[in-house]
C-alpha positions in Angstrom: -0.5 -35.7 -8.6 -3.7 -35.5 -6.7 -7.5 -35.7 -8.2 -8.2 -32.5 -9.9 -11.1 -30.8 -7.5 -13.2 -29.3 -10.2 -15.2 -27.2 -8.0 -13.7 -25.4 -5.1 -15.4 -22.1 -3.5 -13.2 -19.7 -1.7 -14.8 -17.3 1.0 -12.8 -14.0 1.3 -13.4 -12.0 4.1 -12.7 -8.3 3.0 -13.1 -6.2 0.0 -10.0 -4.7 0.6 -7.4 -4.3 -2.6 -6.1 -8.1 -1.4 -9.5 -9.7 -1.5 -10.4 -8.1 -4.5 -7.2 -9.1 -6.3 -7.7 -12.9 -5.5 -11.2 -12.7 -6.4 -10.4 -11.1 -9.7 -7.5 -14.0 -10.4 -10.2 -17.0 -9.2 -12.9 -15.5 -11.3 -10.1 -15.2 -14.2 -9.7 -19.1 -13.4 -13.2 -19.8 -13.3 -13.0 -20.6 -9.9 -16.4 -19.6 -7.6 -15.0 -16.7 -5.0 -17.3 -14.7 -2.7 -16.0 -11.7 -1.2 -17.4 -10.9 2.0 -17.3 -7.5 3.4 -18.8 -6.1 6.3 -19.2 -2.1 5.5 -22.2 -1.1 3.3 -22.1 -1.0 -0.4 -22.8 2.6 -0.8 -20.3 3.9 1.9 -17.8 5.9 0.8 -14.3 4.4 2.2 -11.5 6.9 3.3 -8.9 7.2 0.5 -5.4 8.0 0.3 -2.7 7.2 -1.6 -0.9 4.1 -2.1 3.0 3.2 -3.8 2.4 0.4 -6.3 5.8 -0.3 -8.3 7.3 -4.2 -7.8 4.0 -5.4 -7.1 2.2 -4.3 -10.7 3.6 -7.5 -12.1 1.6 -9.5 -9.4 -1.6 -7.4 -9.9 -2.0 -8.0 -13.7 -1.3 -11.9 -13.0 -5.1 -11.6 -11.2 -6.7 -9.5 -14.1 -8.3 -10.3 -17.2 -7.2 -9.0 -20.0 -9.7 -6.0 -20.3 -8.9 -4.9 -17.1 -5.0 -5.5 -17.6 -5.4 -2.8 -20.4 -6.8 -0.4 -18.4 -4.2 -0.6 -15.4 -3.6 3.2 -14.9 -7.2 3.9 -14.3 -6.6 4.3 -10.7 -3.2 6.5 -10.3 -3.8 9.6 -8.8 -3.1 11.2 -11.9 -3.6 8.6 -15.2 -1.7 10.6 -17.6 1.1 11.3 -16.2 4.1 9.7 -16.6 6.2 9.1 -13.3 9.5 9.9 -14.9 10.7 12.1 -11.8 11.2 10.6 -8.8 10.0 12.5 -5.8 11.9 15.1 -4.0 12.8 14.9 -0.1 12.9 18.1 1.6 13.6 19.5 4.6 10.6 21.7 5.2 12.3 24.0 7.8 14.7 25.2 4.8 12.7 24.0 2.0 16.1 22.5 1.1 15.8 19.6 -1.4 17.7 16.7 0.4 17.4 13.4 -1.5 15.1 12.0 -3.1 13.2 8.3 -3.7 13.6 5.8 -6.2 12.0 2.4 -7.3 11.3 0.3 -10.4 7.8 0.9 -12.4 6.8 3.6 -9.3 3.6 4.9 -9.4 0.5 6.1 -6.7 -2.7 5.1 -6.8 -6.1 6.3 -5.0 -7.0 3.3 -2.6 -11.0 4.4 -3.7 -10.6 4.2 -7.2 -8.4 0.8 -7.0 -10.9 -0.5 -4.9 -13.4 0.5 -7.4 -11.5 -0.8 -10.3 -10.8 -4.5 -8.5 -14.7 -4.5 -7.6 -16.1 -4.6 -11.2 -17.6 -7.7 -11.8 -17.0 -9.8 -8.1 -19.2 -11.2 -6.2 -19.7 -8.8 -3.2 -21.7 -9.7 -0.5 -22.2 -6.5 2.0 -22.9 -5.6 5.6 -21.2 -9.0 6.4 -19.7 -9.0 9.8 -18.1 -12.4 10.5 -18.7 -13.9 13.6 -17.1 -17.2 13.7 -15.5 -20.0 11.4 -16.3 -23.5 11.5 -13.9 -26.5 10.1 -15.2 -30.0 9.2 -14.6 -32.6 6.9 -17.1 -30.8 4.1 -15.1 -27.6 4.0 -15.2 -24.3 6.3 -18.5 -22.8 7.0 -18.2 -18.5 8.1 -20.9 -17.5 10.5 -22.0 -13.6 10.1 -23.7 -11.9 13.1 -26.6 -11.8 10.8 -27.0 -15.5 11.2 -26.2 -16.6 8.3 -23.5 -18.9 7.1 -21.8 -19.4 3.9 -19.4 -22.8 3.3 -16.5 -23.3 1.1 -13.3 -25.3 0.8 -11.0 -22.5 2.2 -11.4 -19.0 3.7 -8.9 -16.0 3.3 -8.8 -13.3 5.8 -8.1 -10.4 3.7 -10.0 -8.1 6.6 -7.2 -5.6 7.2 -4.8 -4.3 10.8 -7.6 -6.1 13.0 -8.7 -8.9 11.1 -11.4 -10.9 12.8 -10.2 -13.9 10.9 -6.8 -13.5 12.5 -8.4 -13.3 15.7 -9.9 -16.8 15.1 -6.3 -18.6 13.5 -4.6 -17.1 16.4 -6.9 -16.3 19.3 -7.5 -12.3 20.4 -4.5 -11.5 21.9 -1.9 -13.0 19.9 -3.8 -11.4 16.8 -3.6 -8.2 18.6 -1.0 -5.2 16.9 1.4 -3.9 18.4 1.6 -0.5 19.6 4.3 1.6 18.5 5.5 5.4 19.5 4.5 7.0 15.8 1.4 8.7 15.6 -0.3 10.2 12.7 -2.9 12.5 10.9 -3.9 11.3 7.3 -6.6 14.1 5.7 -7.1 12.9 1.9 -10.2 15.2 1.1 -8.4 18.3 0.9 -9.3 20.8 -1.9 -8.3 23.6 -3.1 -8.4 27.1 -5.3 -7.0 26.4 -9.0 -4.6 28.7 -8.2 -3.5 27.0 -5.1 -3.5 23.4 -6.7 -1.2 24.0 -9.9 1.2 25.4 -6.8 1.0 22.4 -4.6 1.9 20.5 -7.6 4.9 22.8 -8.3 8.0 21.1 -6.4 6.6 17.4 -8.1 3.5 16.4 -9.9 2.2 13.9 -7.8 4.2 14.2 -4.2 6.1 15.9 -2.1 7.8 14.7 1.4 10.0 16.5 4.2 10.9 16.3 7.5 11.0 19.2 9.8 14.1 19.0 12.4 12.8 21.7 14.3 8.9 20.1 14.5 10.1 16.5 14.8 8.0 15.5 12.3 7.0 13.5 8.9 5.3 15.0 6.5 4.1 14.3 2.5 1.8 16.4 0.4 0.7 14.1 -2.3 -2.3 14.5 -5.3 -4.7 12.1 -4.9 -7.2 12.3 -7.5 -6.3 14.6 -10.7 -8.5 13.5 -13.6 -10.9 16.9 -13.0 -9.6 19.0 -16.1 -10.6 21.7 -14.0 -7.3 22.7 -11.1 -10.5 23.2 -8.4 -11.2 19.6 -8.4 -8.4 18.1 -7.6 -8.2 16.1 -4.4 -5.1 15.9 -2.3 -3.5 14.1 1.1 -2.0 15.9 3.7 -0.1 13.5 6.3 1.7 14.1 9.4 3.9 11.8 11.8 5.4 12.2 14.7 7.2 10.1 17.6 5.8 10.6 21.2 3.4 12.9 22.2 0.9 14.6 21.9 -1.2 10.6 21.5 -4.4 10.4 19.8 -5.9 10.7 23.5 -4.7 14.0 23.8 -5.7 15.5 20.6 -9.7 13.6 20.7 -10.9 17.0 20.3 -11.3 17.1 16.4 -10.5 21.3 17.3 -7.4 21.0 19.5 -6.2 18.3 16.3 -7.0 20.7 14.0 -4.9 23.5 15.6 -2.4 21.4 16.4 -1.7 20.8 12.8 -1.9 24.7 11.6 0.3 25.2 14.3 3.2 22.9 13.6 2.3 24.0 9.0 2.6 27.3 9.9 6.8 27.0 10.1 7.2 24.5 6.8 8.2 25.8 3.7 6.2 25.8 0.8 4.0 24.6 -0.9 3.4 22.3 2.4 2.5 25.4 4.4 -0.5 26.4 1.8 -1.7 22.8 1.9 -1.8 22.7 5.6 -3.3 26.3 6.5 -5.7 26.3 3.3 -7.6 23.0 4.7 -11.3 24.0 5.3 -11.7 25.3 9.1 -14.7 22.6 9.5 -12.8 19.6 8.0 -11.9 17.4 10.8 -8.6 15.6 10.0 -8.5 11.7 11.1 -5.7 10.5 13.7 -4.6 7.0 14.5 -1.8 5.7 16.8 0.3 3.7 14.3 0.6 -0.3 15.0 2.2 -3.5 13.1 1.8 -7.3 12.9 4.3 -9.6 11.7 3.5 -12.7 10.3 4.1 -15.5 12.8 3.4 -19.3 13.3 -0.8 -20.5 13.1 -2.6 -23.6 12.4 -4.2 -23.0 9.3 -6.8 -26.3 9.8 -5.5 -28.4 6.6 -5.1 -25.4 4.3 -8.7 -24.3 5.5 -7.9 -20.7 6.8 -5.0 -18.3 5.8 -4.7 -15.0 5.7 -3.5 -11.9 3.5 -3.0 -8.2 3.0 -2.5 -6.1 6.3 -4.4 -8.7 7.8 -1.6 -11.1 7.4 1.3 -8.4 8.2 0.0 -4.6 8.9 3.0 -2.2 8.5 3.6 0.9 8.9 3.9 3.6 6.1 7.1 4.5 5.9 8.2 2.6 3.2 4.9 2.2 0.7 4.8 -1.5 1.2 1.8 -2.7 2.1 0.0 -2.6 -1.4 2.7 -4.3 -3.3 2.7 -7.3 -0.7 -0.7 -7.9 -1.0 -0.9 -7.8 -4.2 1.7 -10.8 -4.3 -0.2 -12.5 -1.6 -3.1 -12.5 -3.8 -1.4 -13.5 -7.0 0.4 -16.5 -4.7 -3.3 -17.6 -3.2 -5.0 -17.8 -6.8 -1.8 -19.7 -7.9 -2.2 -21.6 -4.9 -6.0 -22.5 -6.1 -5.5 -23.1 -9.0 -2.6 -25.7 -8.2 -5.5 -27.6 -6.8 -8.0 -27.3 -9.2 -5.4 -28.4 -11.7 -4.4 -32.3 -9.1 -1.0 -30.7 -8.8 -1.4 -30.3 -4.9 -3.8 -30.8 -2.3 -5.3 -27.7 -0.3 -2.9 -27.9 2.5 0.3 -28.6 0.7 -0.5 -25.5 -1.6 -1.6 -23.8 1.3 1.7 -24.4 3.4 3.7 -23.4 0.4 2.2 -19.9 0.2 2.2 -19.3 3.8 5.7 -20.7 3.9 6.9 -17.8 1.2 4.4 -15.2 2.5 5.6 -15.2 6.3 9.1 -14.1 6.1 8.6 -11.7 3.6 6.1 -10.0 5.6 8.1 -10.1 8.7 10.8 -8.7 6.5 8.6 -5.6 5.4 7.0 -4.8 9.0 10.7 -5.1 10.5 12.1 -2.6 7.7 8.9 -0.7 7.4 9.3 0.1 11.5 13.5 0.8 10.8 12.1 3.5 8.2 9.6 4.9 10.5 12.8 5.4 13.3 14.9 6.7 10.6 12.7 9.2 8.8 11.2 10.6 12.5 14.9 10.6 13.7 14.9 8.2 16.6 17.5 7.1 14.7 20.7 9.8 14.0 21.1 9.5 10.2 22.5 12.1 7.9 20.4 13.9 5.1 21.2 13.7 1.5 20.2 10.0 1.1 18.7 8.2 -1.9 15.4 6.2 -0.4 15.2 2.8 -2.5 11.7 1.2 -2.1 12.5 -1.5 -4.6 11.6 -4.8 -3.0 14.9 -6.5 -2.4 16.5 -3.5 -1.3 17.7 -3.7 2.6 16.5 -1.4 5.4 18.5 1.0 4.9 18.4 0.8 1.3 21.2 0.9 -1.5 24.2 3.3 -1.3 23.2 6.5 -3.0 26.0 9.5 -4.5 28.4 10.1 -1.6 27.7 6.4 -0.2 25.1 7.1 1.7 22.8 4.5 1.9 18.8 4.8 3.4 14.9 3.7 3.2 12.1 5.0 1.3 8.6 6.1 2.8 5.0 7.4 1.3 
């Protein structure tokens, strides 16, 4: 046993879903948290969906018990019940060809969990961190404001290109790494009545299909549903492909948009509708997909660690990132509170999270970038599979009817 330390103050940079959830679990512990995050408060962030399933156990460890009842506040669609899981298709024959499975699986709108997790945390806004100082008194964050905040250990929880990375590991070996899968993510799309109850049709909440003709990934999922009126609705409309066309070929938000209608105009329905119904003006965002695995850092005496995508940014493929961040914040407020209590000091508890948290996160990004290779074909797999996206399940998931075996994507 060490001296109970009565009053720690943790500094989390990024009020991301992992910074709010150890914020959430420290304030549940009565421990001071300040979340630091360097957009303004009254931007609205980009949405889209997100798999939580394995991970809900973790998230209601952080919550108090009024927020705890009101966990399905941010699924896409709160009433529904998530009792079929969602089809695979391929959407040059609109042939139904597997289909994905995992314990407690549900989606939820990254904006409305954000909003959820935010409700009363300390949020300090238009924060950019600049630095990070280590002494004997604790670890001091310098903001390019010029101010400077101190506490007795900081968490990068400041996504894919975490500046807090960049000071744990230095700029280039906190840089991701390319790889060949390119995507378009629109989450704004709306839509007639009419044309919503259709896109709904094939599965309440999403659909997903590869084309073998397009080479391509795609999902058509609901995003926000609680409008009791069909025209409301919101939904996501993603696309990935390996190789070209890059993000450098398609910067004109036109040539992206055609590019699109082009490719939607041979799927099957209902993602054809979704695709060629999206609003002539609306400009749908690309990104170059890139990973980070976890790897070896000096975390200053249990001063600095990191968490979310910030410590391991994966690809989509196989709806992991939410649920691993969700442990990493449970495991940090444990971690916190372990200290608190005398049971450890700041670096042992420190080590031990970081010690779980890095090959499970190398884990995910390697099987996250296996699905990727399998689901855009780089990799010659048959159809008829049975994704798993339960945690323990392997890269290529668990043997489905006709003993198939596969991986599971968003």
């Amino acid at each position: 046993m060490t001296s109970p330390n009565p009053n720690p103050r943790v500094l989390v940079i990024g009020a991301g879903p992992s910074g709010l959830a150890i914020a959430q679990g420290l304030k549940k512990a009565s421990i001071p948290c300040t979340v630091f995050e360097r957009q303004p408060q009254n931007l609205e962030s980009r949405d889209w969906g997100m798999l939580l399933h394995w991970g809900t156990p973790y998230l209601l460890k952080t919550l108090p018990p009024e927020l705890q009842a009101r966990i399905h506040e941010p699924r896409v669609d709160p009433h529904y019940d998530y009792s079929e899981p969602p089809k695979r298709m391929n959407i040059q024959t609109g042939e139904v060809v597997g289909r994905s499975v995992g314990e407690n699986l549900v989606r939820v709108s990254r904006r409305k969990l954000r909003n959820f997790l935010i409700e009363g945390v300390d949020v300090r806004w238009e924060k950019r961190l600049a630095d990070v100082r280590v002494g004997e008194g604790g670890v001091t964050a310098v903001f390019e404001d010029g101010s400077e905040e101190v506490g007795q250990l900081l968490v990068g929880s400041d996504g894919g290109r975490s500046r807090v990375r960049e000071v744990l590991l230095g700029v280039e070996a906190a840089r991701s790494e390319e790889t060949p899968f390119t995507m378009m993510n629109f989450s704004e799309a709306k839509y007639t009545a009419e044309q919503a109850r259709f896109l709904r049709s094939v599965h309440p909440i999403v659909q997903l299909g590869y084309h073998p003709g397009e080479k391509c990934v795609a999902f058509l999922a609901a995003i926000d549903t609680a409008d009791p009126d069909p025209a409301g609705w919101r939904f996501q409309n993603f696309i990935s492909w390996a190789g070209p066309p890059s993000t450098k070929d398609l910067e004109d938000p036109m040539a992206r948009a055609h590019f699109w209608k082009e490719k939607a105009a041979n799927f099957c329905e209902p993602f054809r509708t979704a695709v060629l119904n999206i609003d002539d003006s609306a400009v749908p965002p690309i990104d170059a997909l890139k990973q980070w695995a976890p790897r070896y850092w000096d975390n200053l005496g249990g001063r600095l660690t990191l968490a979310g995508d910030a410590a391991h940014s994966m690809v989509p493929n196989r709806g992991q990132g939410l649920n691993n961040a969700v442990q990493d914040a449970s495991c940090i407020v444990d971690a916190v509170v372990s200290v608190v209590k005398g049971e450890s000091t700041l670096k042992d508890a420190i080590d031990t999270y970081e010690a779980e948290m890095k090959p499970r996160g190398k884990k995910e990004v390697e099987m996250s970038y296996e699905a990727a290779r399998i689901t855009s074909r780089l990799i010659d797999v048959p159809m008829g599979y049975e994704y798993n996206l339960d945690k323990d399940s392997t890269a290529r998931g668990v043997k489905a009817a006709g003993g198939k075996s596969g991986t599971g994507w968003d």
